[in-house]
C-alpha positions in Angstrom: -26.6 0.6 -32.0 -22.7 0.0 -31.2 -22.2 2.3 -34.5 -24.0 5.0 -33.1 -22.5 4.8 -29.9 -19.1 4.6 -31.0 -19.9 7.9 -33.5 -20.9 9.6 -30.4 -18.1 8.4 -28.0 -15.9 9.9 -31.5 -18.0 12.8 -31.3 -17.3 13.7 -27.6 -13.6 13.2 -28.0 -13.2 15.2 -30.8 -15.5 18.3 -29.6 -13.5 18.4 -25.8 -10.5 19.2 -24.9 -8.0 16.9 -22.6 -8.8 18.2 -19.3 -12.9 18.4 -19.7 -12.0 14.1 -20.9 -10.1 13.6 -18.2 -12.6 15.1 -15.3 -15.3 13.7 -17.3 -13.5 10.0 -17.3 -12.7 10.2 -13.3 -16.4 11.1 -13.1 -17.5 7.7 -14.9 -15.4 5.7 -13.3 -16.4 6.8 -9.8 -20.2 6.5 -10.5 -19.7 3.3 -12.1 -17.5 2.2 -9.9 -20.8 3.5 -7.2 -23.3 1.5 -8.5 -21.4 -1.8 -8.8 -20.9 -0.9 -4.7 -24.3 -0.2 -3.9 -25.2 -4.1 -5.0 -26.2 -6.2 -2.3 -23.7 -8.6 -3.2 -20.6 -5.7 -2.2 -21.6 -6.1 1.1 -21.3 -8.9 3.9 -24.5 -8.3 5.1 -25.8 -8.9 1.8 -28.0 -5.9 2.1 -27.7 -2.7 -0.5 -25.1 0.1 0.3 -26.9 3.5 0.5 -26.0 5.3 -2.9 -24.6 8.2 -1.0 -21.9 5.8 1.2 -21.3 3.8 -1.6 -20.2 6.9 -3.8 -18.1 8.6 -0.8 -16.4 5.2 -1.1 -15.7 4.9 -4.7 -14.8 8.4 -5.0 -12.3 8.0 -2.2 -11.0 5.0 -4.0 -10.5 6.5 -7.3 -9.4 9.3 -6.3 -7.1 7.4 -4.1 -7.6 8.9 -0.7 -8.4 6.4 1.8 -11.1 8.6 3.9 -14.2 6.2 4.8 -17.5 6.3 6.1 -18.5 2.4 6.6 -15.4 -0.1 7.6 -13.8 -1.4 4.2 -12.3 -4.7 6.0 -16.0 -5.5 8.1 -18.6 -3.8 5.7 -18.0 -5.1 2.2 -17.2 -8.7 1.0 -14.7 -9.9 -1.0 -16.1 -8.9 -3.8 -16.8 -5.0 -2.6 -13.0 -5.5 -1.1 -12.2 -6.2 -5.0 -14.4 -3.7 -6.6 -12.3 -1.3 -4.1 -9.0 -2.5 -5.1 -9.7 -2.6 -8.7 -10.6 1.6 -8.2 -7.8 2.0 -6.7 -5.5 0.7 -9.2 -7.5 2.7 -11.7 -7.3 6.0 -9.9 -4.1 5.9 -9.0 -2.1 5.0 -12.3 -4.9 6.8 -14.5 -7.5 5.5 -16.7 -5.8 6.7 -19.5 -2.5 4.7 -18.7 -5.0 1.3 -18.8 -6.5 2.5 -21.9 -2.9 3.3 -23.6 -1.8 -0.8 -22.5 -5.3 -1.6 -24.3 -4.6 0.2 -27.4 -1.2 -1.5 -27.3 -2.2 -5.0 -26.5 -5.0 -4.4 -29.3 -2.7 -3.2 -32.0 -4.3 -0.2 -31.9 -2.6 3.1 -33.2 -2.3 5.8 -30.9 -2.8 8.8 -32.1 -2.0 12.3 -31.8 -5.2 13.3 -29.8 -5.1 10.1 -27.6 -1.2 10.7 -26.6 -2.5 14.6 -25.5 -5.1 12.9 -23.3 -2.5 10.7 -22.2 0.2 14.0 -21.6 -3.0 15.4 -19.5 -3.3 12.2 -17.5 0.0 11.7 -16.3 0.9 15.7 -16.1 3.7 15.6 -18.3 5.0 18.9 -20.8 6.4 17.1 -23.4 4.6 14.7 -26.2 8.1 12.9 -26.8 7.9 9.1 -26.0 4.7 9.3 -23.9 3.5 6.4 -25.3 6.4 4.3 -24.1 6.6 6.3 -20.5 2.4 5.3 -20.1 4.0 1.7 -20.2 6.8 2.2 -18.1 4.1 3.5 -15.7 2.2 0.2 -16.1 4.8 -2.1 -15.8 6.9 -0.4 -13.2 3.8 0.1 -11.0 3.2 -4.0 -10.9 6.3 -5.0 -10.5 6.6 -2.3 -7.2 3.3 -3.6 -5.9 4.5 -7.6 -6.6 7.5 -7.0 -4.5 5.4 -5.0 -1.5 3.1 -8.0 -2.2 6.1 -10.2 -1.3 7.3 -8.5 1.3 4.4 -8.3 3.5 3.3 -11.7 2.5 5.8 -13.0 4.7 4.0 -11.4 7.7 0.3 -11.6 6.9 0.3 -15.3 5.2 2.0 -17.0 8.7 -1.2 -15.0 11.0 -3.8 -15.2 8.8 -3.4 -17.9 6.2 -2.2 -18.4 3.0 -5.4 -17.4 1.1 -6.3 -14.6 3.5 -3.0 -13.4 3.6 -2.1 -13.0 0.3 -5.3 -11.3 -0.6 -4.6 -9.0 2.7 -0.7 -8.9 1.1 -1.9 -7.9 -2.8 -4.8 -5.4 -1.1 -2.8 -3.1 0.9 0.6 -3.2 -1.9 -1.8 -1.6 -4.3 -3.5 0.7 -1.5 0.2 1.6 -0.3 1.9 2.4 -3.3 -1.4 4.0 -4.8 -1.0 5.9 -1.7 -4.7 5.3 -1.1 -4.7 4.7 2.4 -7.3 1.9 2.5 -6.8 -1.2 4.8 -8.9 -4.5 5.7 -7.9 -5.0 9.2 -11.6 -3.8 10.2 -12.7 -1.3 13.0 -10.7 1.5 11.3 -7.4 0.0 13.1 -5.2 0.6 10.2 -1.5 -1.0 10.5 -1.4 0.0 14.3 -1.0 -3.1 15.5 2.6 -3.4 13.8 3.5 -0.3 14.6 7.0 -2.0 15.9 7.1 -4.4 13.0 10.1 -4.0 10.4 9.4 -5.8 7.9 5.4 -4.2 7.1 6.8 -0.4 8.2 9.4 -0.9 5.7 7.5 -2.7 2.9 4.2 0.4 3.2 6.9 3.5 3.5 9.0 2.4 0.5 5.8 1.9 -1.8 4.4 4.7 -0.4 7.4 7.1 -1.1 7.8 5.6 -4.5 4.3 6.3 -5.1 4.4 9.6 -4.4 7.7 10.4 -5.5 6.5 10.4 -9.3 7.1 8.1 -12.3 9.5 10.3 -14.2 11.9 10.8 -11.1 11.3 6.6 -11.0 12.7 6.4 -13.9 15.6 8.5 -13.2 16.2 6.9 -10.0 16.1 3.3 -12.2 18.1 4.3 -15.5 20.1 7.2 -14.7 21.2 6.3 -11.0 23.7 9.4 -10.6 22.0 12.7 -9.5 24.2 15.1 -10.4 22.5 13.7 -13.9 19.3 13.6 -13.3 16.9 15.9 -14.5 16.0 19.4 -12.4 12.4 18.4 -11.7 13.4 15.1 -10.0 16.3 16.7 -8.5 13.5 19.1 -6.7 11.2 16.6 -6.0 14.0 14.0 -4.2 15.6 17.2 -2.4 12.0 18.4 -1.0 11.3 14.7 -0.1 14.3 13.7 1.7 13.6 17.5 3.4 10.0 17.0 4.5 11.0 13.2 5.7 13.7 14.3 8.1 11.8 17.1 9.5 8.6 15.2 9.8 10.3 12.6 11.1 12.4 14.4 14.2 9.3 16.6 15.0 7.1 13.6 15.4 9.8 12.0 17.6 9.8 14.8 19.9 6.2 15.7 19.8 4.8 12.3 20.4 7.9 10.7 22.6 6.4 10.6 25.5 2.8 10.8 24.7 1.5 7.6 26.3 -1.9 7.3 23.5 0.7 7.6 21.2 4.4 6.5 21.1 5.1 7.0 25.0 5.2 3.1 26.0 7.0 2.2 23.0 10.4 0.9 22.4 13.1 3.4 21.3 12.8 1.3 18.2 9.1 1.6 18.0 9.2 4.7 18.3 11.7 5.4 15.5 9.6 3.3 13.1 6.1 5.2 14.5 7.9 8.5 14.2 8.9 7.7 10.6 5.8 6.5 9.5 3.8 9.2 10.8 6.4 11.7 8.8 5.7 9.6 5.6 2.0 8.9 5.7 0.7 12.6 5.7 2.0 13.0 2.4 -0.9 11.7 0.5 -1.1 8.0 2.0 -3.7 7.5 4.6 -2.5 4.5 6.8 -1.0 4.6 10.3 0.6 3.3 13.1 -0.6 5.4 15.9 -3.9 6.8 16.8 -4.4 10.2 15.2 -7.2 11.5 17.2 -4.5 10.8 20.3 -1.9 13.0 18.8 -0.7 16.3 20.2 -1.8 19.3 18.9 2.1 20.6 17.7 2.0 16.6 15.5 -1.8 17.4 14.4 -0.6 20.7 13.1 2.6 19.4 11.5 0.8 16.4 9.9 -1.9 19.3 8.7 1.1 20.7 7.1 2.4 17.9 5.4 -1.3 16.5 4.1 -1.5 20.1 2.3 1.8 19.4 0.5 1.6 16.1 -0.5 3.4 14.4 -2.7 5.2 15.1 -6.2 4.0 15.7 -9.6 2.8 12.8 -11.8 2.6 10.1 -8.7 -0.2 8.6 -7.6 -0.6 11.2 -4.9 -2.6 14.6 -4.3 -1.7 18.5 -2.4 -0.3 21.3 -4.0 2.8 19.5 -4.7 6.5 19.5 -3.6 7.8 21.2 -6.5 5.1 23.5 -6.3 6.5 24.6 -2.3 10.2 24.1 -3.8 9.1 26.8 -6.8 8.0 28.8 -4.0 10.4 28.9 -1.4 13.1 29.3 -3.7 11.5 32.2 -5.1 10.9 33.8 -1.7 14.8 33.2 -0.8 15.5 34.8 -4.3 13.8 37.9 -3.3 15.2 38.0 0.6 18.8 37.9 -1.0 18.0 40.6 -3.8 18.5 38.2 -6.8 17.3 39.1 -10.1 16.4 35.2 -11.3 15.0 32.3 -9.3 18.0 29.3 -9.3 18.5 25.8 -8.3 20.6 23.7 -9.0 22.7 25.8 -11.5 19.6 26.3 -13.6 17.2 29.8 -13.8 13.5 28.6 -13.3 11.4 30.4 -15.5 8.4 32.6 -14.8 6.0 30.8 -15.7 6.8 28.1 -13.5 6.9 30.8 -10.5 3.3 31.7 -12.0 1.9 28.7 -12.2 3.0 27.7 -8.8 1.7 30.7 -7.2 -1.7 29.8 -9.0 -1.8 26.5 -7.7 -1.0 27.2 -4.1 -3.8 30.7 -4.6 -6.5 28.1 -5.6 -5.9 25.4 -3.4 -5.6 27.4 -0.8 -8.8 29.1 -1.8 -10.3 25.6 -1.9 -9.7 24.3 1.4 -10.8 27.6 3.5 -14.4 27.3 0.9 -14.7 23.6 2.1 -13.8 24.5 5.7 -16.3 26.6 6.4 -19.4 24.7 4.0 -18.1 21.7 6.6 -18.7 24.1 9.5 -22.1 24.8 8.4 -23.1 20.7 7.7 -21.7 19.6 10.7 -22.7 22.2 13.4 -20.7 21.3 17.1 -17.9 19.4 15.7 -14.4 21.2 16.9 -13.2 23.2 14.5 -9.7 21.2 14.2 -11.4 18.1 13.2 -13.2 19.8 10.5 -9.8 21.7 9.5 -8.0 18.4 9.5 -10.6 16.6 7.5 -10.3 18.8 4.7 -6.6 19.2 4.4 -6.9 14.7 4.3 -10.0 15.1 1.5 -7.7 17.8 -0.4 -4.5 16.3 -0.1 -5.8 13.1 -1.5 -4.4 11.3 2.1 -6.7 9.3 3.9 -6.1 10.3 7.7 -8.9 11.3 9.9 -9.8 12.4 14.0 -12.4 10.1 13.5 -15.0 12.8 11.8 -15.5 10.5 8.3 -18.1 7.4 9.5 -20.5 10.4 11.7 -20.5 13.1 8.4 -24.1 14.0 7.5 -24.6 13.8 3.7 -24.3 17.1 3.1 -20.6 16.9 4.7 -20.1 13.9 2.7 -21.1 15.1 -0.8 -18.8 18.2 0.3 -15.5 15.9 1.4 -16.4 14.1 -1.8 -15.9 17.1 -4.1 -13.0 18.1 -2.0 -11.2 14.7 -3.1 -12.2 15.0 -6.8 -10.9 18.5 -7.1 -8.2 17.5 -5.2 -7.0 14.6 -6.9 -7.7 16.5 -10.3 -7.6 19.5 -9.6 -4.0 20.9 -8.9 -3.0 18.8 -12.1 -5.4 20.1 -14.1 -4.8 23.7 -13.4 -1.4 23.4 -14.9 -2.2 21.7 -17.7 -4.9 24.4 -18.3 -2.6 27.2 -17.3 0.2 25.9 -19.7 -2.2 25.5 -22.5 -3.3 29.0 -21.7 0.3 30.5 -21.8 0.6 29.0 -25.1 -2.3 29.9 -26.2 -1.5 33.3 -25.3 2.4 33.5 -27.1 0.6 32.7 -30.1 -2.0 35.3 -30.5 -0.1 38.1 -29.2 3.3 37.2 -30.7 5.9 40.1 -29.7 3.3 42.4 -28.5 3.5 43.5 -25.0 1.4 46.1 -22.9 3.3 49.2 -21.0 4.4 48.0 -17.7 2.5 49.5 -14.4 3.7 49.7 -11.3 1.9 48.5 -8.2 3.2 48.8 -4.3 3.3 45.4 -2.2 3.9 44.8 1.3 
């Protein structure tokens, strides 16, 4: 019986390509992780999840969103709370990266078609050392959540124990750096109460930032230091980062300074921690400081903004990508100023880079404005920036909600549910498919090329 299973595990491999593995091992993972949930034993009450709550949840988890329709810190036990953490983890460093450290630990050769799964799992274009960067992953990933672990240790053990608070301490290092967004403070609270607190603002933004920053620009920042050397994709990434941060950061300050459900009776400090926080969260994380539902509409648009974007290629995050709006601004500069080729940093970005960008932004663009208005029809009399905003959270893999998530119907939660698979898989698998495509395509048609045609735009 293992023989036969194992042919037809062999089978499957063999017969699919990287991308239809990797939706397909998301996919397992979230329903498994879905039925372990729905036992009665995940839940305090000791009473079975529904199936439908209990797979909103997992796929949230796995797919590293944060977005929740029952109270993670009063509605599941310790063991649900685990169950949660443990799909977290998976989802957010890829199952392929724990499968890699398995073959490894095992003695297991890796071969060629398991290092292209693992090139599809952590969207990488090279084939070179991915083997030893799916380790780095591992290892740099624990020893990042250990220290956030640490660090916020020294808050949560003094008020809530030592046990308590260093499972609340290991819990929300993996949720922030994962950039998942979940907490265990109960009644969907979140980390407002220390919204003035140094030490757990400082600890959640770093690991969140890290998280989302990407493992290759990581390892940049860890072994090559200097930018000037760094690579051009992390150069992007770090350059659109610090951007987004400083602009999120002062709008916030002036949109929400005096907004008394907000940030208006806070300390100047407060609110520079609040302001920061709410700049860094949107991009993929899910946790905050201040009451979303209470912010004003300029911050609800801005943080809609930043939810699409998200955070960087290869990170534990979801949106369309900051390289993907860096590809595209650039591009629309390059045009504006009459240049022939896109540039940045003293290097030409090629076309099909621009393409592929454009492709993503088309398609997830196209995504959000399908789920929008499917959520319109499921959830008849809800305003229509609460259903906007859920989306963009859902699609952006972030976490952050008006409150919609806990009163969705089922069909609006089967609907947010596929909006935070595709999102989560979706952008990175349309560029792997896309690039696969484009070589696909240079190898069948050679030199050949078709007459150029010419078509007005604008």
């Amino acid at each position: 019986m293992v023989e036969k299973t194992r042919r037809k595990f062999n089978h499957f491999l063999i017969h699919r390509s990287p991308t239809e593995i990797l939706i397909s091992g998301f996919a397992v993972v979230i329903l498994f992780g879905a039925s372990i949930l729905t036992l009665p034993i995940a839940t305090q009450s000791g009473e079975s999840a529904s199936f439908i709550n209990a797979l909103f949840t997992s796929t949230s988890a796995v797919c590293v969103t944060g977005l929740v329709v029952v109270d993670t810190g009063t509605y599941w036990s310790i063991f649900g709370q685990v169950v949660i953490i443990c799909l977290i983890q998976i989802g957010g460093l890829g199952f392929m990266s724990f499968a890699t450290m398995f073959f490894v630990l095992a003695g297991k050769k890796i071969n060629i078609r398991n290092r292209l799964l693992i090139q599809s799992s952590v969207n990488t274009d090279s084939l070179s050392g991915i083997v030893k960067f799916a380790k780095y992953i591992f290892i740099s990933s624990f020893v990042i959540e250990a220290v956030g672990a640490l660090l916020l240790a020294i808050v949560f053990i003094p008020e809530y124990g030592f046990s308590t608070g260093t499972g609340y301490s290991l819990f929300h290092a993996i949720s922030s750096f994962c950039n998942a967004g979940f907490d265990l403070f109960g009644n969907y609270s979140s980390l407002t109460k220390y919204v003035d607190n140094y030490i757990v603002n400082f600890a959640i933004c770093a690991m969140i930032i890290l998280g989302g920053l990407g493992f290759a620009v990581t390892s940049d920042l860890i072994f090559v230091r200097k930018f000037k050397k760094m690579s051009m994709h992390s150069k992007l990434v770090l350059t659109i980062t610090a951007l987004l941060l400083a602009i999120g950061f002062i709008f916030f300050f002036i949109f929400e300074f005096n907004n008394p459900k907000t940030m208006g009776n806070l300390s100047l400090h407060g609110k520079f921690l609040a302001s920061f926080f709410q700049s860094v969260t949107p991009r993929t994380a899910g946790s905050n400081t201040i009451d979303i539902a209470a912010l004003t509409t300029p911050s609800i648009f801005l943080t809609m903004l930043l939810m699409f974007v998200g955070a960087s290629p290869g990170s534990t995050g979801g949106g369309v990508k900051t390289t993907t709006l860096g590809i595209i601004v650039l591009t629309v500069v390059s045009v504006l100023l009459g240049k022939k080729d896109v540039v940045a940093f003293k290097r030409t970005i090629i076309g099909p880079l621009i393409r592929r960008a454009i492709s993503i932004l088309v398609i997830a663009t196209g995504l959000v404005i399908l789920m929008i208005f499917v959520l319109l029809c499921t959830e008849p009399g809800v305003a229509f920036e609460r259903v906007v905003f859920e989306v963009l959270s859902a699609f952006g893999t972030v976490g952050l909600s008006m409150g919609l998530t806990p009163d969705l119907s089922i069909g609006g939660k089967i609907a947010i549910s596929i909006t935070m698979f595709v999102g989560r898989l979706g952008p990175l698998t349309i560029a792997y498919a896309i690039t696969q495509s484009e070589k696909r395509s240079r190898e069948n048609v050679g030199n050949f090329k078709l007459p150029e045609g010419n078509i007005m735009i604008g």
